[in-house]
Every structure is written in structure tokens, then in C-alpha cells.
N, C-alpha and C positions, 0 to 999 in steps of 0.2 A: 698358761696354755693359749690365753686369748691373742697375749703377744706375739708366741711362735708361730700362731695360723696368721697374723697379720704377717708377719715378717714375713714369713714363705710365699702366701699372696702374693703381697708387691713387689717379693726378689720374678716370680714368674713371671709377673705383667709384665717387669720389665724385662725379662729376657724374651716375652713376647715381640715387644714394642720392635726390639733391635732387631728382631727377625722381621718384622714388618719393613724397619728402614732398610735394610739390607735387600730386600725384596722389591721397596721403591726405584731404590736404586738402578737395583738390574733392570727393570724394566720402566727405564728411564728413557727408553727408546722404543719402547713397545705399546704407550700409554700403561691404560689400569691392569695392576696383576688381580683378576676377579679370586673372590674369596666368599660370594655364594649367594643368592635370590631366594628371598621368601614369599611366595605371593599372599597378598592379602583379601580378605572379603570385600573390597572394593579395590580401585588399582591407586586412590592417593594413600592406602595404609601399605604398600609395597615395601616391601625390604630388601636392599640391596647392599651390598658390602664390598669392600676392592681394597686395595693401596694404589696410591696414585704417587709419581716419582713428589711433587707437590707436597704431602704427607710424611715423606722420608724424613726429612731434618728434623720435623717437630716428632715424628717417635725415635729421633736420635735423644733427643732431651728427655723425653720420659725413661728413655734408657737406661742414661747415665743416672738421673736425679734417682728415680726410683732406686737403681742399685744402690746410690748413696743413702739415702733414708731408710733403705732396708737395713743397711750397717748402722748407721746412726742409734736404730731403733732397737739396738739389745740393749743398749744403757739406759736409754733415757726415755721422756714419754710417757703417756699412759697407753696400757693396752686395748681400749677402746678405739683412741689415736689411731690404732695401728690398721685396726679392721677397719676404719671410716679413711682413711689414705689409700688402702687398698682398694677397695670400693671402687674413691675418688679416680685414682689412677684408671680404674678400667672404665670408668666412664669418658675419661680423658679421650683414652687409646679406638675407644666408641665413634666419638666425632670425626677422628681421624679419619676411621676405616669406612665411615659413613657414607654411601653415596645414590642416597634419595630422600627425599623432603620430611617423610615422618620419621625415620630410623634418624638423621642429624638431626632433627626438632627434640626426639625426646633423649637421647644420649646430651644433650646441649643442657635441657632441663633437670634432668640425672646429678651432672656436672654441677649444677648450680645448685639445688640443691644441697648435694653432700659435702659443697663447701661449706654452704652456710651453716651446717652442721658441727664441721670442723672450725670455726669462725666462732661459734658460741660453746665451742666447749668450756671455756670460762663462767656459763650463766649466773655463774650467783652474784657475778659482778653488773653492777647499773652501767654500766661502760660497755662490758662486752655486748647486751642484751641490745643499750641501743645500736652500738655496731651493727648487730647483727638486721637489725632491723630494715637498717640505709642500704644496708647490702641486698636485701632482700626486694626494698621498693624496684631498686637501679636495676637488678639483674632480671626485675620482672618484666620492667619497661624496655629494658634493653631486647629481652626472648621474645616480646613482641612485636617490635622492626624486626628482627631475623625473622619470625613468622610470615610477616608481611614483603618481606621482600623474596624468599624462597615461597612462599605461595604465586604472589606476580610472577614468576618465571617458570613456575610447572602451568600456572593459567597459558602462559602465552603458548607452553610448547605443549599442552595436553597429556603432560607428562611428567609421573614426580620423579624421573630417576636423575640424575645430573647429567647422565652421557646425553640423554636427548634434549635436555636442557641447555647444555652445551652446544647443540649442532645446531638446535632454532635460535643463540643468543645473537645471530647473523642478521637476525628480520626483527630484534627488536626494533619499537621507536625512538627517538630520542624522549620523547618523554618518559616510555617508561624506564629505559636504561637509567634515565638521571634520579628518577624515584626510589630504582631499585639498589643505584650507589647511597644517595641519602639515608635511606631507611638501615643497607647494610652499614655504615658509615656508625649510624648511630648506637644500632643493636649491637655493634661488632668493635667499636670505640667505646662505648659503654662500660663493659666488660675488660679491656683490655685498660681500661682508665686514661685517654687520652682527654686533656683540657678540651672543654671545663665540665666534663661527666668524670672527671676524676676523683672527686670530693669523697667518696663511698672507700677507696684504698684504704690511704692513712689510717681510717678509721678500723678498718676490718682487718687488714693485713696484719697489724702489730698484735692484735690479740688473740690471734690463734697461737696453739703450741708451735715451734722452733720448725720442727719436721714440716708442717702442715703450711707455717709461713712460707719456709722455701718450696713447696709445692705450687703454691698458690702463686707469688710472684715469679717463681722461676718457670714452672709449665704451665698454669690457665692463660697466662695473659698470653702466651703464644700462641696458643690455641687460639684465642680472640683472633689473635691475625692472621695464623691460618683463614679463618672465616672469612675476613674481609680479605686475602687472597684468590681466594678460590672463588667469592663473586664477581674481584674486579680482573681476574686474569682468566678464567675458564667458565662462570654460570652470565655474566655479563657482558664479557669483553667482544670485541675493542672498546675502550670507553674513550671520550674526547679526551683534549688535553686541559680542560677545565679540572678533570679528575687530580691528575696527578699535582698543578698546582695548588690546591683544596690542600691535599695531603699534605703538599710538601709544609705549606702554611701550620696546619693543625701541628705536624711534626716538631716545626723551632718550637713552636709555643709552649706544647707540653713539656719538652725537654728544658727551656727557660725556666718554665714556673716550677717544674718538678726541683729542679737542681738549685733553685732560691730558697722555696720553701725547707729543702732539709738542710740547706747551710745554716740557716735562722734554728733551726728544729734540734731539743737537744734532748728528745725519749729516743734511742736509739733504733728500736725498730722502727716508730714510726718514719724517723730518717732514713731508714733502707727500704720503707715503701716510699717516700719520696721519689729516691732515688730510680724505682721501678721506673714512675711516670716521667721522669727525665729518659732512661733507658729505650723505654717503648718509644716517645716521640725520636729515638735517633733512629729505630728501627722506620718508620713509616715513613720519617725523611728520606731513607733508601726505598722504601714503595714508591713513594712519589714520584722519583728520578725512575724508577723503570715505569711508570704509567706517561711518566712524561716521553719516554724515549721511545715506547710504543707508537704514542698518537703522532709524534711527529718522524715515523718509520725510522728510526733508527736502532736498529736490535742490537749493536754492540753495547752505545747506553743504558738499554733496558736492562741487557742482562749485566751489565757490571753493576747497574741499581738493586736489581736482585740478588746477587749475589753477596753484598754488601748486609743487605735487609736480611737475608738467612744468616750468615755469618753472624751476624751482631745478636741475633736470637737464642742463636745457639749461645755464645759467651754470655750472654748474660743471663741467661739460666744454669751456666756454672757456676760465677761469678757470685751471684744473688744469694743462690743457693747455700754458695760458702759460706757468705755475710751474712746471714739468718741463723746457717745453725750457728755459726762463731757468735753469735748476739746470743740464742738457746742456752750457750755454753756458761752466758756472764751472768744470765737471768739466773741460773742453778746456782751457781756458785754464789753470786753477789745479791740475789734476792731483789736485784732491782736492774733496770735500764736505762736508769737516769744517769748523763754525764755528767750533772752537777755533782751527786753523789760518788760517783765511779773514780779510779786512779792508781795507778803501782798495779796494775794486775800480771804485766809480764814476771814480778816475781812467783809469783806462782801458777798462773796458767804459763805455762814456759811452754808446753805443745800448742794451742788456744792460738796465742799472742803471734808467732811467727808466719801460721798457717790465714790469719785472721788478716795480717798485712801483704801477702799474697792477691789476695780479694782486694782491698783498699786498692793498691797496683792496678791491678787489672780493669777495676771500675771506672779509674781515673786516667783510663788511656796511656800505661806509661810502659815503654817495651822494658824485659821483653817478653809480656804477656797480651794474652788474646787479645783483651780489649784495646790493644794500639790496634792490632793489623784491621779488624773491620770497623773502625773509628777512622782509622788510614780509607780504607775502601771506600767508604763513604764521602771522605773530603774528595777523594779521588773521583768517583762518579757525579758528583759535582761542579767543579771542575770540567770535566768532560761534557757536560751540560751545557755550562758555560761556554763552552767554545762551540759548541754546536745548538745551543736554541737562538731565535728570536731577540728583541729588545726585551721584551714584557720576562722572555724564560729568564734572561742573563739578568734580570731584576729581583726576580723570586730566589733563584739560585747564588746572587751572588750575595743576598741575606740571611739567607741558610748557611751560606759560609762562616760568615760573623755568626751568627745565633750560634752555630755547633763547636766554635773556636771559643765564643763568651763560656758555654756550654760544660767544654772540658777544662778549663781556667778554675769554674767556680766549684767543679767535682773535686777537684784535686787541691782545694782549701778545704774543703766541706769534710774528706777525711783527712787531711792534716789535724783537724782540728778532732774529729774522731779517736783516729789511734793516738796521736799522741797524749789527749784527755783522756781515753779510758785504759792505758794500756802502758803509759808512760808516766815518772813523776813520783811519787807515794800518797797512799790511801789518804784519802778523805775523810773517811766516816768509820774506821774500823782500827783498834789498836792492838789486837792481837793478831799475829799473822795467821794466813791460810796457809794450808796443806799444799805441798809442789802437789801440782796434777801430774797423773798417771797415764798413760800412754791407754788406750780404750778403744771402744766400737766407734764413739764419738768422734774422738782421734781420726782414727783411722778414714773415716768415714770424709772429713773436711781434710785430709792428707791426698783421696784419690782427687777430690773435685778441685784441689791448689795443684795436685797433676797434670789432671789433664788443661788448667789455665795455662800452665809454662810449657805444655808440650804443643800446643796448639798457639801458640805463641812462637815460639821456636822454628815450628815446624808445620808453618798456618793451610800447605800444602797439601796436608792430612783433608782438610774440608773443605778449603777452598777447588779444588780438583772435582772432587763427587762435586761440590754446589755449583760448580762450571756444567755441567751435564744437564744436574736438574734444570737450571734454569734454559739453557737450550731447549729441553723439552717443554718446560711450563710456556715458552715463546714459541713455539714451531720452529723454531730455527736449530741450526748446526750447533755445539758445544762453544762456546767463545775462547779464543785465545787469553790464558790468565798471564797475569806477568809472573816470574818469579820472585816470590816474596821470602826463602828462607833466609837470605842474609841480612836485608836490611833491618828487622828488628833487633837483631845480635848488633849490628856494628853500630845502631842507635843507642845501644844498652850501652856499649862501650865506652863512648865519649861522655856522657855525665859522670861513670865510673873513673871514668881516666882522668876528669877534671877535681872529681873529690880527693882520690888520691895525691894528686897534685897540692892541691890547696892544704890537706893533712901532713906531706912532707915541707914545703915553705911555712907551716905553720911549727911544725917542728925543727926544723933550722933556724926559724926567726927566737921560739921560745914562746910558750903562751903565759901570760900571766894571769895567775889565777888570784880572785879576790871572793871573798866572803857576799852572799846576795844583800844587795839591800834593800830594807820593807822601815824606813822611818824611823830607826832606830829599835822595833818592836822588834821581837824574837821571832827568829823563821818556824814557820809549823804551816803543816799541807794546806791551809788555808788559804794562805799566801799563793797558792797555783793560779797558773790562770786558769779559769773558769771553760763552760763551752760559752757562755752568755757573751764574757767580754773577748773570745776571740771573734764572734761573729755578730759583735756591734758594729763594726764598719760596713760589714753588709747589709744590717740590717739597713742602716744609716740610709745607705745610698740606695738600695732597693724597697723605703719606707712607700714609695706610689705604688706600687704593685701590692705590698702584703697587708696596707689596711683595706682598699678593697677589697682583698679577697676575706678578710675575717668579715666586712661584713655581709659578701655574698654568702657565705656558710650561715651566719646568723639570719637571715630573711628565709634562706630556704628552710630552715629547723620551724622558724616560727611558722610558715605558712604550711609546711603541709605535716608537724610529728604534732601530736598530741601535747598539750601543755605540759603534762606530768613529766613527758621524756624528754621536754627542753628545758624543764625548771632552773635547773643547776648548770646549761648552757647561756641560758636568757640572764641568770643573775650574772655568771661571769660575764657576759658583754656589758653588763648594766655596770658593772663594776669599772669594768677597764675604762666605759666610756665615762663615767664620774671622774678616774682619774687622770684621763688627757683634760677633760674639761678645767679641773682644778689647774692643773700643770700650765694650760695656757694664761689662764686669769693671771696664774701667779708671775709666770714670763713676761706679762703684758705690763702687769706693775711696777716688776723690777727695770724695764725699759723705759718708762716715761721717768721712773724714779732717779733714772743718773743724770735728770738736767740740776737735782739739786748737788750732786757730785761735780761742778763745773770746773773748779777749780777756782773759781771769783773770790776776790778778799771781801770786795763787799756785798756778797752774798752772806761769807762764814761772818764779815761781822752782822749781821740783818740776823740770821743763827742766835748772835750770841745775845745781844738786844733782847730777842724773843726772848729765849731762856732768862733772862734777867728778870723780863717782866711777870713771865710768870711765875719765876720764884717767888719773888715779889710778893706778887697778890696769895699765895696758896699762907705765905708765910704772914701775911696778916691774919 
């Protein structure tokens, strides 16, 4: 019973939601569609609620995701899960509709809360517990810049509602505009897990249940950017173009480090939280390009930056989504999420496996699904930047290029090495086969959300069109001219198709010759696979300066500000690992000065045998 009241819940919220986005939409040229004033016993506890066309995309994602997880959740899950999602969701859809300083403060802290909620539903685990902890420190640090920066701009305008907020953000100063980006910057990056406040994801993301993971990285974190949207384009703006460079910087970074660390990463969700904070930094790389294209008055840039920035939010809260419950799927079934352990699963999740590499696609930028076309937009607004900034823009922007090109390169190893490890090959660790999976709510569920990837894909005109509007309106300006985009990602799909093909008919005309694997003469057993470890030794290899810094920034920050008891088993693992590079060097160091006695000299080897001699010799008297 508790399940069915969750389930009906969050199928409503989200039919809410989509009536909300539908409603942004329309009045996408009309500003805010009002949805009702509470006054309060003083005027900062004032209540105000609206949809702003701003708003629309992000309750297009709660839309979709919630209706997914409402399917999701007749099979799997706990039914508490399902009323704490629900909840979550309308606290979600809360911030959205939010539009005055204490109604977004406490819908924000709602939010944050009953993730953390949903984040420790594991407690009896010492992992989950401290998760939940780090998650709790960040999210509180973070409601505290969004406090303080939405209080600074109801101080200046005398006023907590956003619309007046909005009309005096004209006479800000430069200094507090620059304070009130920082502070948002922080509280609103915090949350959304942008380097190097990102530490807190990896952690929390993986150990929530399936459902609640894809909630959390698929709709909180866009929420976060809604936040810092709607201070840097409507409670702050105009901001300089300092802003948008910030951003665009913050943007490669997170996306770099995001998309290193999960190629090295081999717990699978905490890989697809990785993967978040690579994701997010490619979104804020399209914020950047529209704040930059603002300050240097060019609204065709802003808004292809923006539009870029929505688009990409939207996919990747499909996208995520997918690759979370598809991970929910292996957790159930396989009792673990380790790729070392993992392998041969397409023989029996046979729905799982197909629907699972849909998502991998899409994440990895490859048409002809979503995430090419605003992965496209963005090198595109970039680009366009490029020919239209400065020396110092055409500097930042033409690094962003490289960062988001290194970016998609190393996404698309990261699941190679993914599917084809946990999904491809034969079992690992299990000798008796699994049951073919059955077609389900689950199913189904991760069928509509690989849907609507390849239809938005296909046919990117579905949302790129509405996000042409919004983003006009978000900028004061006319709607932008979009290009047409439904052919190119088909005739892109084409040509790799058209080359495999190719290469499988000259491959069959020539004759392949097939030989028996070799492993040293020992008998082949799934052992012999490669690993996730040794396919992402050479990254690690070459990305080795970046990833021991950051294990040791995680271990300073544990010890300095968690309790001893909750770092014990953190502190000995680094104590551990750092014993064994220690050892590892000494031992390298010996074996290198040790080959001057390998020289090859004869009269070294006889000086050798001499020795030997004498001290037979002597032992032998």
C-alpha cells in the first residue's frame, strides 16, 4: 500500500511538472505565468509562486524522469523509497515554482534534506553513514551562500520577491553583483558538484537506491543550475564578462576531472557519478558562452550558449537516468557493482544489456542520439565565440575546445570499457547460469527513457525549437534563428555504419582466420578477460599527476574536518597505499643502480667469480 501511494504521488508530480513546463513555455513571451501570493507576518516571509519560461526545461525533466521511476518502481525498491522520491520530487518542482527568497530558501532545504534521506537509506552501512554525512556538511555550506546571496539582493531591492529583485538588479554595484556571483557560484556549484566541491557526489550518489540515484543525478543537479541561472541571467544580471570566463574555466575542469576520474573508477555507480560531474561541467561550459556573449552584447552567442546549456541538461538527465537504473538492474541481479567481479551479463539480462548501451551512446557523444546533437551545440557555440570574442575570449574558448574534444575521447573509452566489462565476455565469479530476464516495469521503464534518447536524437528539433524561444525570452531578445539539425545526425550515424559494414564484407571475402586464444599455454577460463583495472592502466599511467593529488586532497580534507572514528578506515587505507609506493620506490631505486653490475664486462663476471671463490673458500674451511 505504501508503494502504490508513492507510486501515484510521483506519477502526479510529474504530470504536474509537465503541465508546469508546458505553461512556461506558453508564456515564454509573456514572462511569469503567476500561480499565487501568500503574504506573510512580515514581508521577507512572503510567498510567491509562478513558472517562468526559465523553469520549463527543468520541469520537462522531472516530467519525464519521475514518470520513469514511477514505472520503475512497481518492481523494484523499497516502498519507503517511493514516498521519500515523492516527497523529493515535489520539493524539487517547489524550487522551481519558487519566486521569492524564503519560499526558494526553504523548498531548497526540503530538497536537501530528503535527499539526504534517500542517500542514507542504506545506514547500517559505515559507508553509507559517512556518505551521508559529507553530503550533509556540503549541502549545508553550500544553503548558506544561496542564503547569503539571495538575502544581498532582496537587501538591495527592499524586496524578497524575484520580480523586484529583478527590476533593481540595474543599480546593483559592481561589488555586490561580483559577491552575489561568488556566493551563488558556490552555493549553486556545490550542490550541482562542480570541481573542486565535487568530492561529496561519488560518495553519496552511488549509495542511494537505483531509482533515487537517478533522481539525484539526473534532476537535483539541474536544479543546482537552474539556481545559478536565474541569479546570473535574471536576480543579478548583466554580469561582466569576467563571469562567463570563471564559468567557462570551472566548466573544462569539472568535465576533465569528472571524466578521468571514472575511467580509472571501476564501482560502477560511482562511475556514473563521475560521470555526472564531467556532464555538469559541459553544461556550465554552454552557461559560460552565453554570459560571455551577453557581456560582450552579442545575443545570437548567448543564446546558441544557452541553448546548448538546456539541451545538454535535458539529455543528460535521460541519459543518467538510464545508466543508473541499468546499474539498479546489475545491483539486483548480480549482488554487486564491481567490474572486476561483473561479465557475460548480456546472456541473461538480454532487455537490461541493449537498453543499457543506448545510454553508453548517448553519453559518449555518438549520433544518433541526444548527446551528439548538444555536445554538437556546444562545440558550436564555441566556435562562434571564437570568431567573435577578443584575444583573451579566443584564449579561454579555444581551450574549452580541446578540454570538451579530450572530454568526449576519454567518455567514450570510459564505457568501452564499461559495457564491454560488465556486459560482454563470460561470468567471472558465478558458475551456474542466470534466469533470461523477463520483460517488466523495470523494463519498460529504461525502454521509454532509451526512447526518448534516440527520438531526441533523431529528431533534436522537438527541443531545440521550444529552447530557441525560451532562451530568447531568458535574454530580452527575439527567438534565434536554429539551424536545422534533423539530418545531420542520421547521415553521421551512417557513415561509421557504412564503414563496418564495409570492413565485415572485405573481411568476408578475404576469409578470417580463426585461432584458438592464447594465455601461455594455461587453459582459457574467464579469468583470462581483461579486467576493468588493465584496460584503464594506460590512463591511469598517463593521467598519474592529476589522480594522486586528488587522493590526497580527499585524505586532508577527511582528516581535518570528520571525526577520527569516521576516517579510521579512510586514514589506514591512505596509510596503506602510501607504505606501498613508498616500498615500490626504494625497490625501483635498487633495481636501477643494481644494473651497473649487469654491464656486460668479462672482467667484472671474472671479479664475480674470484669473489665467489674466495668465499667458498673460507666458509668451507
Amino acid at each position: 500500500m505504501l508503494r502504490l501511494a508513492g507510486i501515484i504521488a510521483t506519477a502526479a508530480i510529474a504530470l504536474t511538472a509537465g503541465c508546469f513546463a508546458i505553461l512556461g513555455l506558453a508564456f515564454s513571451q509573456h514572462g511569469v505565468f503567476p500561480l499565487g501570493t501568500l503574504a506573510g507576518p512580515i514581508p521577507i516571509l512572503t510567498l510567491v509562486l509562478g513558472v517562468t519560461p526559465l523553469a520549463a526545461p527543468f520541469c520537462a525533466i522531472l516530467a519525464m524522469l519521475g514518470t520513469a521511476i514511477a514505472i520503475w518502481s512497481t518492481q523494484r525498491g523499497k516502498p519507503i523509497d517511493m514516498v521519500l522520491i515523492a516527497a523529493f520530487m515535489a520539493a524539487m518542482l517547489l524550487v522551481l515554482v519558487a519566486r521569492s527568497v524564503a519560499l526558494f530558501f526553504v523548498a531548497w532545504e526540503a530538497m536537501s534534506l530528503i535527499s539526504a534521506l534517500l542517500v542514507a537509506s542504506h545506514h547500517e552501512r559505515r559507508g553509507v553513514r559517512r556518505a551521508t554525512f559529507v553530503y550533509l556538511v556540503v549541502a549545508q555550506i553550500g544553503a548558506l551562500c544561496v542564503l547569503a546571496a539571495l538575502g544581498l539582493l532582496a537587501i538591495q531591492a527592499s524586496n524578497p520577491s524575484f520580480a523586484a529583485i529583478a527590476r533593481a538588479a540595474a543599480n546593483l554595484s559592481p561589488g555586490t553583483r561580483n559577491a552575489v556571483f561568488v556566493l551563488a557560484l558556490l552555493g549553486f556549484g556545490s550542490k550541482a558538484g562542480l570541481v573542486p566541491l565535487h568530492f561529496w557526489l561519488p560518495r553519496a550518489h552511488p549509495v542511494a537506491p537505483a531509482g533515487a540515484s537517478a533522481l539525484l543525478s539526473g534532476a537535483m543537479l539541474k536544479i543546482a543550475l537552474y539556481g545559478l541561472l536565474l541569479v546570473t541571467f535574471e536576480l543579478a544580471a548583466p554580469g561582466p564578462i569576467s563571469w562567463g570566463i570563471a564559468t567557462i574555466v570551472i566548466g573544462v575542469l569539472s568535465a576533465l576531472a569528472g571524466v578521468i576520474y571514472a575511467l580509472v573508477d571501476h564501482d560502477l555507480k560511482r562511475l556514473l557519478a563521475y560521470h555526472s560531474v564531467e556532464n555538469i561541467g559541459i553544461v556550465v561550459i554552454g552557461i559560460g558562452v552565453a554570459l560571455v556573449g551577453q557581456a560582450i552584447g552579442n545575443p545570437a552567442l548567448a543564446a546558441l550558449g544557452l541553448v546548448a546549456a538546456l539541451f545538454h541538461a535535458i539529455n543528460h538527465g535521460l541519459f543518467k537516468a538510464l545508466l543508473f537504473l541499468g546499474a539498479g538492474v546489475v545491483a539486483d541481479e548480480e549482488g554487486t557493482v564491481d567490474l572486476e567481479r561483473l561479465g557475460g551479463l548480456w546472456g541473461s539480462l538480454v532487455w537490461t544489456a541493449p537498453l543499457f548501451l543506448i545510454g553508453c551512446a548517448a553519453i559518449t557523444g555518438l549520433p544518433p542520439f541526444n548527446g551528439f546533437v548538444s555536445e554538437w551545440l556546444t562545440f558550436q557555440s564555441l566556435v562562434a565565440g571564437v570568431l567573435a570574442g577578443d584575444e583573451t575570449i579566443k584564449l579561454v574558448l579555444l581551450s574549452a575546445i580541446a578540454g570538451l574534444a579530450l572530454t568526449g575521447g576519454l567518455a567514450a573509452v570510459c564505457f568501452v570499457k564499461v559495457f564491454g566489462v560488465v556486459f560482454l565476455g563470460s561470468a567471472r565469479c558465478r558458475t551456474q547460469p542466470r534466469p533470461v530476464e523477463r520483460f517488466g516495469g523495470s523494463t519498460l521503464a529504461m525502454g521509454l527513457l532509451a526512447a526518448l534518447c534516440t527520438l531526441l536524437g533523431l529528431i533534436p528539433m522537438l527541443a531545440v525549437a521550444p529552447l530557441a524561444r525560451i532562451a530568447g525570452a531568458v535574454l530580452g531578445a527575439l527567438p534565434i534563428a536554429t539551424p536545422s539539425l534533423p539530418v545531420l545526425p542520421a547521415t553521421l550515424a551512417i557513415l561509421p555504419l557504412a564503414g563496418a559494414l564495409f570492413a565485415v564484407a572485405l573481411a568476408a571475402r578475404r576469409g578470417v582466420r580463426a585461432v584458438p586464444t592464447w594465455t601461455c599455454a594455461s587453459p582459457v577460463t574467464p579469468s583470462a578477460q581483461y579486467t576493468a583495472t588493465a584496460f584503464s592502466k594506460p590512463a591511469r599511467t598517463i593521467f598519474s599527476f592529476v589522480l594522486l593529488p586528488e587522493r590526497h586532497r580527499q585524505y586532508e580534507f577527511a582528516t581535518r574536518w570528520f571525526p577520527q572514528r569516521i576516517v579510521y578506515h579512510t586514514e589506514s587505507r591512505y596509510l596503506i597505499d602510501e607504505i606501498s609506493r613508498s616500498v615500490a620506490a626504494v625497490t625501483l631505486r635498487i633495481a636501477r643502480r643494481s644494473r651497473a653490475m649487469q654491464s656486460g664486462s668479462l672482467r667484472l663476471y671474472v671479479a664475480y667469480a674470484l669473489v665467489a671463490l674466495i668465499v667458498t673458500v673460507a666458509l668451507a674451511r
